[in-house]
MIRONU-449211 format. One line per 8 residues: number of its first residue (from 0); for each residue x, y, z of N, C-alpha, C. Coordinates in steps of 0.05 Angstrom, whole numbers, m for minus. Example, Ala and Ser with C-alpha at 12.3 -4.5 7.8 and 13.67 -1.06 7.14 Angstrom:
# MIRONU-449211
0 = 264,m114,156,246,m90,156,264,m66,156 ~ 257,m45,142,273,m21,143,258,1,157
END
This chain:
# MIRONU-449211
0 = 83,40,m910,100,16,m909,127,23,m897 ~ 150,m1,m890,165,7,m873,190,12,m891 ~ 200,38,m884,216,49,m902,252,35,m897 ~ 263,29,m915,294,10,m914,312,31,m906 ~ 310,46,m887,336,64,m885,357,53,m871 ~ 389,65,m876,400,46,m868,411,59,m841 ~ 418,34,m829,406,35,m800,439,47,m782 ~ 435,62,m761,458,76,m760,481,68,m745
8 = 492,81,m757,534,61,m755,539,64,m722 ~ 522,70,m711,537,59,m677,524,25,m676 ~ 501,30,m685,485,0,m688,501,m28,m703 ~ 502,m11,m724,530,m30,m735,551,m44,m735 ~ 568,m16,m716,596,m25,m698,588,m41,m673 ~ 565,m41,m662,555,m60,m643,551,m81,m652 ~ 535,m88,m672,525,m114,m682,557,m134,m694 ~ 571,m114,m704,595,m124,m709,617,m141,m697
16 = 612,m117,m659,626,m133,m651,617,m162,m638 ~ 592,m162,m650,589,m198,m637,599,m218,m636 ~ 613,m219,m660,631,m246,m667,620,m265,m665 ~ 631,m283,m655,618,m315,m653,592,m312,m630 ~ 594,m289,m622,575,m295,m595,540,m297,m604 ~ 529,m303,m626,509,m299,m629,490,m332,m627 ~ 516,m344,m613,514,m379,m607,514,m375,m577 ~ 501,m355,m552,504,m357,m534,486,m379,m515
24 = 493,m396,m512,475,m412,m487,450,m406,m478 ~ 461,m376,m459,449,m363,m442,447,m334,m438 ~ 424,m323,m421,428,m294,m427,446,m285,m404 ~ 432,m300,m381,453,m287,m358,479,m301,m354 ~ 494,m288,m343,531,m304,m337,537,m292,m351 ~ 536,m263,m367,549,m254,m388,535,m225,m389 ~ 559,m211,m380,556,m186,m390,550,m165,m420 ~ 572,m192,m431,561,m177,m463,530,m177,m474
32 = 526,m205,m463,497,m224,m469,481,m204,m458 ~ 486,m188,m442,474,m172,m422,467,m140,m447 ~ 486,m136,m450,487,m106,m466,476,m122,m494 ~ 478,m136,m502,462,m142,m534,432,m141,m528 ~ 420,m134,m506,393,m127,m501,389,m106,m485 ~ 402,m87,m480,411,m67,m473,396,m44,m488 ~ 381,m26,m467,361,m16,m491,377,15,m507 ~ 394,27,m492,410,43,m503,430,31,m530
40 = 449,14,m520,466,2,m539,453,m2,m564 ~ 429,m17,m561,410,m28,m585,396,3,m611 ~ 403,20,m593,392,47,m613,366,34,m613 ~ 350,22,m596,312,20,m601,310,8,m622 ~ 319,m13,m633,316,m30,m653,294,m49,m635 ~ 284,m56,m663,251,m74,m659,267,m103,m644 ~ 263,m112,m628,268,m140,m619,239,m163,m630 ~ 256,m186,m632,227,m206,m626,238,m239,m621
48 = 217,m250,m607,226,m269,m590,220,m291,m598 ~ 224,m320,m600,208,m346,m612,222,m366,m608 ~ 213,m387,m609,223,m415,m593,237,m427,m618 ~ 255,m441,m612,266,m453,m641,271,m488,m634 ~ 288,m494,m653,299,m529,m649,329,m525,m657 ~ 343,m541,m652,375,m527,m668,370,m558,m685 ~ 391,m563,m690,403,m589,m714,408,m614,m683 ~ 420,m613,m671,422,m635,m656,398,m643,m635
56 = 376,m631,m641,351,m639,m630,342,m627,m604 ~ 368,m602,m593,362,m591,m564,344,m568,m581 ~ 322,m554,m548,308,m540,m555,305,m508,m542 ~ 306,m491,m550,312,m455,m537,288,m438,m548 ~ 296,m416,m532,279,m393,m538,306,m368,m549 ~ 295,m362,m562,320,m329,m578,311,m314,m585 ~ 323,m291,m580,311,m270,m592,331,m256,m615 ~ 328,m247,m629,326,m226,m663,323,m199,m661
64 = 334,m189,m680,337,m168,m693,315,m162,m712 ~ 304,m139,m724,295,m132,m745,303,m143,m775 ~ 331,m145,m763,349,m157,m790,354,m189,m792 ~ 349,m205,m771,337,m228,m776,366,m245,m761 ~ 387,m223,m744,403,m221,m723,402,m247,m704 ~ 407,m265,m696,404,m274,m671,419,m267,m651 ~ 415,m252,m635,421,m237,m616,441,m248,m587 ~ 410,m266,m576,430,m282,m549,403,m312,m556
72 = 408,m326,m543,384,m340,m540,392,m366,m507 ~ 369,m372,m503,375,m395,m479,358,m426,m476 ~ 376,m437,m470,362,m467,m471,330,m466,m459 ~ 316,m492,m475,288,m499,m459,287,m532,m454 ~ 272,m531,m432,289,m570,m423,274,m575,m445 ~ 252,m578,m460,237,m589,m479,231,m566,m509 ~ 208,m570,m513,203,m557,m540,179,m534,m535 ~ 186,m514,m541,175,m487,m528,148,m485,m556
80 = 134,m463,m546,110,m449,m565,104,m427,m560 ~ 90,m416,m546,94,m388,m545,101,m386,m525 ~ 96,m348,m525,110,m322,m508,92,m300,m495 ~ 97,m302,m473,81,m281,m466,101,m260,m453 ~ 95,m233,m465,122,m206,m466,104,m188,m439 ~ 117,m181,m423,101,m164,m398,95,m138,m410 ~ 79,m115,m401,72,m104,m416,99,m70,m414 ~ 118,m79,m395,140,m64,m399,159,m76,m410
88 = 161,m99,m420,172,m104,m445,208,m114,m423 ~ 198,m116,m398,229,m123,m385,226,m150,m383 ~ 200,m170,m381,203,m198,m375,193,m206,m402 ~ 201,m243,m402,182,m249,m424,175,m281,m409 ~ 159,m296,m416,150,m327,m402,146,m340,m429 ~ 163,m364,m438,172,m380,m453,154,m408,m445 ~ 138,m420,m464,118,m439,m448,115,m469,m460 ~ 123,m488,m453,117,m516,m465,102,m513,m481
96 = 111,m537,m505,82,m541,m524,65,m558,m504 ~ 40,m556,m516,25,m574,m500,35,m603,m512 ~ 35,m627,m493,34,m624,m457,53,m619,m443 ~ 64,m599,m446,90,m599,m430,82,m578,m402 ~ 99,m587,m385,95,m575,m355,114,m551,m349 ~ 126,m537,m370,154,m515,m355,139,m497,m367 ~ 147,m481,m354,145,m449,m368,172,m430,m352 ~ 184,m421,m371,211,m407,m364,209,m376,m363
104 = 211,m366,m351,211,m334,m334,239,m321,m346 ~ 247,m301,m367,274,m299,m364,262,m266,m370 ~ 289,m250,m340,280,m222,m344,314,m219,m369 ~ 309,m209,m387,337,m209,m408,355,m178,m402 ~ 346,m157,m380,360,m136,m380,365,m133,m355 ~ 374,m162,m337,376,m162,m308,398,m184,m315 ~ 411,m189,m299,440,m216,m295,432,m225,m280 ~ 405,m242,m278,392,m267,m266,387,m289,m277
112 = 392,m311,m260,379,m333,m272,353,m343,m288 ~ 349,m346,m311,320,m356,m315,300,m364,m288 ~ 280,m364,m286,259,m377,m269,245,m398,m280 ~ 251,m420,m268,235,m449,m283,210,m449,m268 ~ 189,m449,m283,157,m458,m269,156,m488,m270 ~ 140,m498,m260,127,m530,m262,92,m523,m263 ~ 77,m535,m277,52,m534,m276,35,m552,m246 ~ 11,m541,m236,10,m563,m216,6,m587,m226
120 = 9,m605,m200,0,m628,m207,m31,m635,m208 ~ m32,m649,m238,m60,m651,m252,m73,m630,m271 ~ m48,m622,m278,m47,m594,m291,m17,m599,m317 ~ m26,m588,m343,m4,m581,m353,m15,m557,m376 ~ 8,m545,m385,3,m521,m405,7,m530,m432 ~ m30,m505,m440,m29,m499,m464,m3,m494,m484 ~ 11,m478,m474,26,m465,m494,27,m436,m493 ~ 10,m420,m486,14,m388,m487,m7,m378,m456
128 = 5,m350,m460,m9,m334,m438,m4,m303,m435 ~ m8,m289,m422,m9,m262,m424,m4,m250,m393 ~ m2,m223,m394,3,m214,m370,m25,m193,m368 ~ m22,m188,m337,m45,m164,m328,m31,m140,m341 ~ m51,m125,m339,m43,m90,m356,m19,m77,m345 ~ m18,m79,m316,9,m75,m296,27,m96,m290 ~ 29,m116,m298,42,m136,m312,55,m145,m293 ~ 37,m144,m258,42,m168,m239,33,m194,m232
136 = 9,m195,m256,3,m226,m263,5,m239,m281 ~ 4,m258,m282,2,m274,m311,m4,m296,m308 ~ m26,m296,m332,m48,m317,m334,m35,m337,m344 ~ m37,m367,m355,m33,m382,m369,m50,m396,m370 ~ m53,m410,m403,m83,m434,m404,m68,m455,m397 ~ m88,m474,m384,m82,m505,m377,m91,m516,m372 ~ m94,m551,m382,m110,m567,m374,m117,m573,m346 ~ m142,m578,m345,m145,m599,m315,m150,m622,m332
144 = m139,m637,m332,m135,m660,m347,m159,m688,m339 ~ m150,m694,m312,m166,m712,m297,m204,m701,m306 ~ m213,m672,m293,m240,m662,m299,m243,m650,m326 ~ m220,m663,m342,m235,m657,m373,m249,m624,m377 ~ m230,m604,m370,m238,m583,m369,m215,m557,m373 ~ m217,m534,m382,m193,m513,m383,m200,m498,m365 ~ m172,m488,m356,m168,m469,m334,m155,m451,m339 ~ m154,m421,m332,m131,m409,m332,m113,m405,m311
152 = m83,m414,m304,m81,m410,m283,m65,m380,m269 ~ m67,m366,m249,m62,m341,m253,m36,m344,m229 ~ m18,m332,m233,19,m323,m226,16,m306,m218 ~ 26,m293,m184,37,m273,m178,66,m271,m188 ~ 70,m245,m208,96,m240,m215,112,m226,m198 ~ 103,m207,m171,116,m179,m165,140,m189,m148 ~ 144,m214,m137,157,m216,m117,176,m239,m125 ~ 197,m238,m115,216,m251,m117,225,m275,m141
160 = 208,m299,m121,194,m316,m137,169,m323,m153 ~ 159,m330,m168,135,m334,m174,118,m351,m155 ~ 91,m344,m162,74,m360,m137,46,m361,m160 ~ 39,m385,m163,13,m382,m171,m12,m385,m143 ~ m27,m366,m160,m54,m359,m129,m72,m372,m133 ~ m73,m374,m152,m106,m389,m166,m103,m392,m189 ~ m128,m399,m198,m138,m401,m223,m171,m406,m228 ~ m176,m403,m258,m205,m389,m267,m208,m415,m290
168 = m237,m420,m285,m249,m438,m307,m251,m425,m326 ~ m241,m437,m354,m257,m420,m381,m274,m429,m400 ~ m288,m449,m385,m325,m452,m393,m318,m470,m418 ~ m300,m488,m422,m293,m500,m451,m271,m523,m434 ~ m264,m538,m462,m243,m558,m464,m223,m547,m486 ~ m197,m547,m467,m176,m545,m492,m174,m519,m487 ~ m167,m495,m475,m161,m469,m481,m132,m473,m496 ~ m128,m460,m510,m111,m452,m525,m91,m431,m520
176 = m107,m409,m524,m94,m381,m528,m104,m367,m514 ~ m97,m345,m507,m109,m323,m485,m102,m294,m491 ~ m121,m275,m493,m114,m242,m493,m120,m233,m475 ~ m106,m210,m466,m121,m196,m445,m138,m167,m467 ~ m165,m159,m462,m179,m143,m473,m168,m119,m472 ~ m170,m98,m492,m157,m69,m491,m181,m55,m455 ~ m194,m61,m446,m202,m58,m426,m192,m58,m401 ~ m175,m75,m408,m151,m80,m378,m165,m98,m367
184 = m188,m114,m358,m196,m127,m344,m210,m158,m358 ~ m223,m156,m376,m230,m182,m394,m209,m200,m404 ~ m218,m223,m404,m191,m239,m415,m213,m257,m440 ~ m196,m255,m463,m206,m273,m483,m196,m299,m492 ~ m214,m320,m487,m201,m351,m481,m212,m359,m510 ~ m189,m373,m520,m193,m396,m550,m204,m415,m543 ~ m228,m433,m544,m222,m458,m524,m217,m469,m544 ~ m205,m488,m554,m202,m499,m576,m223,m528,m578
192 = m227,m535,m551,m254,m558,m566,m244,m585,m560 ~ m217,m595,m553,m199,m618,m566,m197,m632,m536 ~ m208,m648,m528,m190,m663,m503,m183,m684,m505 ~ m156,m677,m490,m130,m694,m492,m120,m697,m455 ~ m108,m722,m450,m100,m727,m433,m66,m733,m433 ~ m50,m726,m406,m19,m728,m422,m12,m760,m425 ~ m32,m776,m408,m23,m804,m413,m21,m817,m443 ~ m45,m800,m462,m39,m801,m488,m31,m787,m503
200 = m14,m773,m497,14,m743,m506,m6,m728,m516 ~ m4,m725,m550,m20,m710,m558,m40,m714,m573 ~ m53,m747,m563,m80,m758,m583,m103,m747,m569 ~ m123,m731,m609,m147,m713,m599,m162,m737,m582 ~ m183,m740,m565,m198,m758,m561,m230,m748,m564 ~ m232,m731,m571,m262,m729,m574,m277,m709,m602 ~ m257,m723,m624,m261,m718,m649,m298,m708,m652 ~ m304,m728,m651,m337,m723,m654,m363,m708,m640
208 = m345,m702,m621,m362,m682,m600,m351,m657,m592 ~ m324,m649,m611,m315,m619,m601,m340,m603,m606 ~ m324,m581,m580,m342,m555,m585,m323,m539,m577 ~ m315,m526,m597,m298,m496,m593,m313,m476,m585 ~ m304,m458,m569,m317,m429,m565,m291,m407,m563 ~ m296,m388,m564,m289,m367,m562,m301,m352,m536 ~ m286,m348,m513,m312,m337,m480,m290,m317,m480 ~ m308,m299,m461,m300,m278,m448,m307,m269,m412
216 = m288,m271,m397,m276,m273,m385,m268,m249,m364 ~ m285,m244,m344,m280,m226,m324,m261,m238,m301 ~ m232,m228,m316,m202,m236,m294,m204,m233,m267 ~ m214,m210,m252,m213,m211,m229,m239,m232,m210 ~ m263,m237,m217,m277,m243,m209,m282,m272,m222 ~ m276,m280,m251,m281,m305,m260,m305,m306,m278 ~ m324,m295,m281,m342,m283,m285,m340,m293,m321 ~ m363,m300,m331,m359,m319,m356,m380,m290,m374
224 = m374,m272,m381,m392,m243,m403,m401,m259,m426 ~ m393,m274,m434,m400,m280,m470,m377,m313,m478 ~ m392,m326,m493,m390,m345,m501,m395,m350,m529 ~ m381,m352,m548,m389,m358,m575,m384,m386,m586 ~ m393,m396,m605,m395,m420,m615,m405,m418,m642 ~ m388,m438,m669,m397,m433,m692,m418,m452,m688 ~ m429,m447,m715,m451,m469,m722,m442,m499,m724 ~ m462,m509,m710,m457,m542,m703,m446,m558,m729
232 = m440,m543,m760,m429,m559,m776,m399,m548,m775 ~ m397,m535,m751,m364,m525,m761,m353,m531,m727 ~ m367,m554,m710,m360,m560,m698,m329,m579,m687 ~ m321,m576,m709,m286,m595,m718,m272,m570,m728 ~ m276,m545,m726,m261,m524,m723,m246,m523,m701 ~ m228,m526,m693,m211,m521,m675,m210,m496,m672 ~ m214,m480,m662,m207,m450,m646,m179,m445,m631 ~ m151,m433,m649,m126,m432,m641,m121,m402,m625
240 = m112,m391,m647,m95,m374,m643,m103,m344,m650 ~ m99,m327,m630,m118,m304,m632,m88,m280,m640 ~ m107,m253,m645,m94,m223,m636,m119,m210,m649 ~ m114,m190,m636,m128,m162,m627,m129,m149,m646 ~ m151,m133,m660,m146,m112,m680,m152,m84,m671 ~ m148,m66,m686,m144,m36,m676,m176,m24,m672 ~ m196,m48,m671,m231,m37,m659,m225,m58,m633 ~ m202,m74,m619,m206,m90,m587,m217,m111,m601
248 = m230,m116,m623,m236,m148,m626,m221,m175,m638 ~ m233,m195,m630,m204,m220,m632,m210,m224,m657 ~ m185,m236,m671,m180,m256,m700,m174,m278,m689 ~ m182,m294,m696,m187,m324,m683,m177,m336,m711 ~ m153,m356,m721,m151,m378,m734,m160,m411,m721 ~ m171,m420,m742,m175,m450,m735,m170,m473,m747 ~ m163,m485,m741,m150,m519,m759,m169,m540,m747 ~ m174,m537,m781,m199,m569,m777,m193,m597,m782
256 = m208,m603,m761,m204,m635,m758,m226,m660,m775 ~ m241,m647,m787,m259,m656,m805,m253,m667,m829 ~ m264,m677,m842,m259,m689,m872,m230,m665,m890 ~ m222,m682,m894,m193,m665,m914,m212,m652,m944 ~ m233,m663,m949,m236,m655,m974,m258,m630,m966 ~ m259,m616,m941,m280,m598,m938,m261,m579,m936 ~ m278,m554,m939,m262,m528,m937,m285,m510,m924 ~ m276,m509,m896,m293,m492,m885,m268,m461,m878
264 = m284,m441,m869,m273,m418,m862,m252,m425,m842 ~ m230,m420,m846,m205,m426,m832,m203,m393,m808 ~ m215,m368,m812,m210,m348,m794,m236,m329,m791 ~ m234,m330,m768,m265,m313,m754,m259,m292,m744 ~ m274,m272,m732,m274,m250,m712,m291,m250,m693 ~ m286,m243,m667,m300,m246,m653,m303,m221,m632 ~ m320,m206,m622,m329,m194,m604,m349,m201,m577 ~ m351,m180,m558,m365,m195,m536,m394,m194,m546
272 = m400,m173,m548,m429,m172,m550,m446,m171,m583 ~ m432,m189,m605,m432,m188,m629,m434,m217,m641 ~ m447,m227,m655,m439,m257,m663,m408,m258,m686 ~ m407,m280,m684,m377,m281,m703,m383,m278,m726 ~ m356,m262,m742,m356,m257,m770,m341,m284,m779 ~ m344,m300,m791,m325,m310,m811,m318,m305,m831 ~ m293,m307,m841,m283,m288,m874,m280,m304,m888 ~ m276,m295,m914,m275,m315,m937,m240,m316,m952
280 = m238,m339,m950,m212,m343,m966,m214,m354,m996 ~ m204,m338,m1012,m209,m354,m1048,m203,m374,m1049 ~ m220,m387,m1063,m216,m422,m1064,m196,m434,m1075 ~ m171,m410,m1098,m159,m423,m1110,m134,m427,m1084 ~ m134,m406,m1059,m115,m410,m1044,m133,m434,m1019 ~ m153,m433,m1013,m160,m445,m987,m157,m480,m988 ~ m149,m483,m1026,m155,m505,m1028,m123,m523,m1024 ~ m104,m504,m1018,m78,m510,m1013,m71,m508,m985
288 = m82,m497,m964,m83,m492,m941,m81,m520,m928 ~ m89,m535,m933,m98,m564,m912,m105,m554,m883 ~ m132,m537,m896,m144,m535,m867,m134,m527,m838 ~ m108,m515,m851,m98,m505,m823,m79,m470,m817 ~ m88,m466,m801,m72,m430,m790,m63,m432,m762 ~ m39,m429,m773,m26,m432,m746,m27,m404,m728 ~ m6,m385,m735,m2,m352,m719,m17,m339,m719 ~ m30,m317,m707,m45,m294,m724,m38,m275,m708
296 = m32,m248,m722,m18,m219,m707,m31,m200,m721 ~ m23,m184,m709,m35,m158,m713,m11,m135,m720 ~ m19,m114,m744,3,m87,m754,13,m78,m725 ~ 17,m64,m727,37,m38,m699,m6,m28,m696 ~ m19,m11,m717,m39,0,m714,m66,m18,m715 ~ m60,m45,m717,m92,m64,m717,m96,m65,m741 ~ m97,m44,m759,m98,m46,m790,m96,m66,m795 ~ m79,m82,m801,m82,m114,m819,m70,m123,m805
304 = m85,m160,m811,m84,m173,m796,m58,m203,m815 ~ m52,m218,m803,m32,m230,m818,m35,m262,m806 ~ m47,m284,m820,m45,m303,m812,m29,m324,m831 ~ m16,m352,m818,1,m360,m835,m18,m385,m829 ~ m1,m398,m847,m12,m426,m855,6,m451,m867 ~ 24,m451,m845,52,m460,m848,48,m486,m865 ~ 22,m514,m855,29,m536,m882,24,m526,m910 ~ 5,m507,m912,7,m497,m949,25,m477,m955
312 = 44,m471,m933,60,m448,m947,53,m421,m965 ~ 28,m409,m940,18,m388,m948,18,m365,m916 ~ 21,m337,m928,16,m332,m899,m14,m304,m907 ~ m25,m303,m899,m53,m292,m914,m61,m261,m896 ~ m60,m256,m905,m64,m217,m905,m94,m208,m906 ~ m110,m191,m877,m136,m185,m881,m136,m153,m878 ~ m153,m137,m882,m161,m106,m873,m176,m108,m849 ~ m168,m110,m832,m179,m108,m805,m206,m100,m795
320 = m216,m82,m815,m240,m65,m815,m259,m66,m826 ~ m255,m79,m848,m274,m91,m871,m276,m123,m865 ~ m239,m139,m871,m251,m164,m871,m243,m181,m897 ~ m236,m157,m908,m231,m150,m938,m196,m173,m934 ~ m198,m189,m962,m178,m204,m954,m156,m184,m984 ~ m130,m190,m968,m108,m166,m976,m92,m182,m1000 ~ m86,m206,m988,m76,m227,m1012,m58,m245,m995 ~ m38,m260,m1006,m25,m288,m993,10,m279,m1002
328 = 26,m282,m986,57,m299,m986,57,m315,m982 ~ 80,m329,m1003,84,m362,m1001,112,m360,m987 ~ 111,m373,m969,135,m385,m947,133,m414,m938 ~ 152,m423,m941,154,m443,m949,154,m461,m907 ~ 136,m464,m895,132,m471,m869,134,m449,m850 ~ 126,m426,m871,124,m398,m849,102,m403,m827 ~ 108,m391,m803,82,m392,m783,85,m367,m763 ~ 118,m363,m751,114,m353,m728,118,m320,m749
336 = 93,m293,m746,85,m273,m747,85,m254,m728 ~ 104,m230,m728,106,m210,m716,106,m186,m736 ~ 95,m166,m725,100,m140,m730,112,m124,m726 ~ 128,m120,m744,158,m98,m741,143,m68,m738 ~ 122,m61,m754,119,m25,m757,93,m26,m768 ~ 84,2,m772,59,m4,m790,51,m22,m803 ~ 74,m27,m829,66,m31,m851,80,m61,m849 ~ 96,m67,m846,111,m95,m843,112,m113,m821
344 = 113,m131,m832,117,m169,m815,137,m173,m818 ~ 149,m193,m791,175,m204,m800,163,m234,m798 ~ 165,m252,m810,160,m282,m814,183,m304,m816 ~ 179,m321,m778,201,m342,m789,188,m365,m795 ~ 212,m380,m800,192,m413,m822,212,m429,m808 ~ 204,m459,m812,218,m481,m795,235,m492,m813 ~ 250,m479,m830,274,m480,m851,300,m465,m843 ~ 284,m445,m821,309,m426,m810,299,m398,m811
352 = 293,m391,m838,291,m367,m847,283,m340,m836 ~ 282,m320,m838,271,m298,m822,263,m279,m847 ~ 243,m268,m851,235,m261,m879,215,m229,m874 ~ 224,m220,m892,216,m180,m889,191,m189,m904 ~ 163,m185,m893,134,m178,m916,134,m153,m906 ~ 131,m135,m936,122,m95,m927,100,m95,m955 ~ 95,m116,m965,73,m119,m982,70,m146,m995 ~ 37,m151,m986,29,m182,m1002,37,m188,m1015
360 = 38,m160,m1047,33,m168,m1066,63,m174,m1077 ~ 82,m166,m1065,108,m166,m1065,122,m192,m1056 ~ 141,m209,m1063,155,m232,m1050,167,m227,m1029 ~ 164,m236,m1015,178,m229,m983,210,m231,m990 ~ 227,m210,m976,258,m210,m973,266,m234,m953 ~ 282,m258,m958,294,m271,m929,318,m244,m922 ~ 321,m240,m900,340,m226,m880,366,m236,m875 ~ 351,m265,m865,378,m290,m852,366,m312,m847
368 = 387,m328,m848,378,m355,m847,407,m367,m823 ~ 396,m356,m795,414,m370,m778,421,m406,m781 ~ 445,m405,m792,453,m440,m787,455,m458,m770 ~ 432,m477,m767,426,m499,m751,405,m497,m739 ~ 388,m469,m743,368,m467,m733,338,m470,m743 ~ 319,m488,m723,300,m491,m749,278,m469,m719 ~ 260,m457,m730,236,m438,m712,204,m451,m715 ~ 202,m448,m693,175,m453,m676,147,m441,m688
376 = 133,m450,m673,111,m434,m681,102,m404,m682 ~ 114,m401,m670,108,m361,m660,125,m346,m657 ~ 122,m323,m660,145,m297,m655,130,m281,m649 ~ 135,m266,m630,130,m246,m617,142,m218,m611 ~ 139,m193,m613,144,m171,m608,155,m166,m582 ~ 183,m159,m577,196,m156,m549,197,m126,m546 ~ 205,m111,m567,212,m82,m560,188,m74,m582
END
């Protein structure tokens, strides 16, 4: 577990001198803004990144401290969801909720301008995406809206500007979420099942005929390896939000759209060449859940897995290996889940909060509770 040592006095006298600056706009135009992500200055403190709302209804991406810090943060023309962090940890891509069309490029240890994307036209984004292993592409899921179908679309990062080259079918409706495989080359698509068109924002339209899968996905070629699908009564499973465990296979959360008084398996596992595990949640907690999991992450080592469940104000703890369920924190609209170290999560909630779990069975520590800020769905690991 992650041990409280206290953290050393150059770090201190830095964090100190922030002053008011922890209300910054922006990252670039500012030198200081510049050194508060600074990987020397920082003494290698854990960063992590997540979309928020403030009090007067505008909407950003910021990044944090270990200590629950807000660091620098920068405007988003709309309301962000996830993050995809490059795999040298110098860029990160900030992405509309769905249906939103931006996705924002900001390198945070360069004095450049953000990069605004637009989705094509007849195209808008999921919400999340990932980079190649050498972290000159990057995928993102997105509707083709008109052919009622998901795509991923793929970004040249290396040059200047961004350029998207193409893009790859992912055999489903609704992609969601995306990994890239510890293989370097597979990509693992959520499809979530749900189609929606932006002329009707975010109404499901095909309640009665979803089909979620879980595919897998040869990036360079397009190439469709494996396709999973639950059983036709768990067809109103929505298939969200994935991470990786320390054997390369996905944890998949799902939010169902079926009768409120059913309680089906809210989290699965999935591999390529394996049918899905579904796990079991105790009934005295699944029955407070309302059917829904928003985040799901993974320890520093894959060891446990950590999903939240922001309307029941639970965030639920597995053994990665077994399956074996670890136990539940109550957080009160916790969702967005990162991993600080082995042994600990940092968890923010849409109350503000930023909250230390280093054991289930233990009440989570709040850190901070930045004022005016309410947080998004996800957090993510920057350093």
């Amino acid at each position: 577990m992650r041990s409280m040592v206290t953290k050393p006095l150059s770090r201190r006298g830095f964090l100190a001198a922030l002053g008011g600056l922890a209300a910054l706009p922006a990252f670039s135009g500012s030198t200081l803004a510049a050194s508060l992500l600074n990987r020397e200055a920082s003494d290698g403190v854990p960063l992590f990144v997540s979309a928020y709302k403030l009090e007067n209804g505008d909407y950003g991406v910021g990044v944090v401290d270990d200590l629950g810090q807000v660091l620098a943060r920068i405007g988003l023309p709309g309301r962000g969801h996830g993050v995809a962090v490059s795999p040298d940890r110098t860029r990160f891509v900030a992405f509309a909720r769905r249906p939103g069309t931006f996705a924002v490029v900001v390198r945070p240890y360069q004095d450049v301008e953000p990069e605004v994307l637009t989705a094509e036209p007849g195209r808008h984004y999921y919400g999340h995406g990932c980079f190649s292993a050498d972290g000159r592409l990057l995928y993102a899921v997105e509707n083709d809206y008109a052919a009622a179908r998901g795509v991923i679309g793929v970004y040249d990062m290396s040059g200047r500007q961004v350029q998207r080259i193409g893009e790859i079918e992912t055999h489903g409706i609704g992609p969601h979420d995306l990994l890239l495989a510890p293989d370097g080359r597979t990509l693992v698509v959520a499809n979530g099942g749900i189609m929606t068109h932006p002329d009707k924002g975010r109404e499901k339209l095909n309640l009665d005929t979803m089909a979620p899968t879980v595919v897998f996905l040869d990036r360079e070629t397009g190439d469709l390896h494996a396709s999973h699908a639950l059983d036709a009564s768990l067809h109103q499973l929505s298939l969200r939000h994935m991470a990786l465990d320390g054997q390369g296979r996905a944890w998949v959360g799902g939010q169902f759209e079926g009768p409120e008084t059913d309680l089906p398996p809210l989290v699965g596992v999935f591999s390529r060449d394996e049918a899905p595990i579904l796990t079991e949640i105790p009934t005295g907690i699944a029955s407070g859940l309302q059917n829904y999991i928003g985040s799901v992450t993974a320890n520093a080592s894959g060891e446990v897995i950590a999903t939240s469940a922001p309307r029941g104000g639970q965030t639920l703890f597995w053994k990665a290996d077994t399956g074996a369920f670890l136990g539940a924190e109550a957080i009160a609209d916790g969702c967005g889940v990162a991993p600080i170290d082995q042994g600990s999560f940092l968890i923010s909630d849409g109350n503000g909060a930023l909250s230390l779990v280093e054991d289930p069975a233990q009440p989570a520590e709040i850190l901070a509770r930045p004022p005016g800020i309410s947080w998004d769905n996800h957090m993510f690991a920057l350093s």
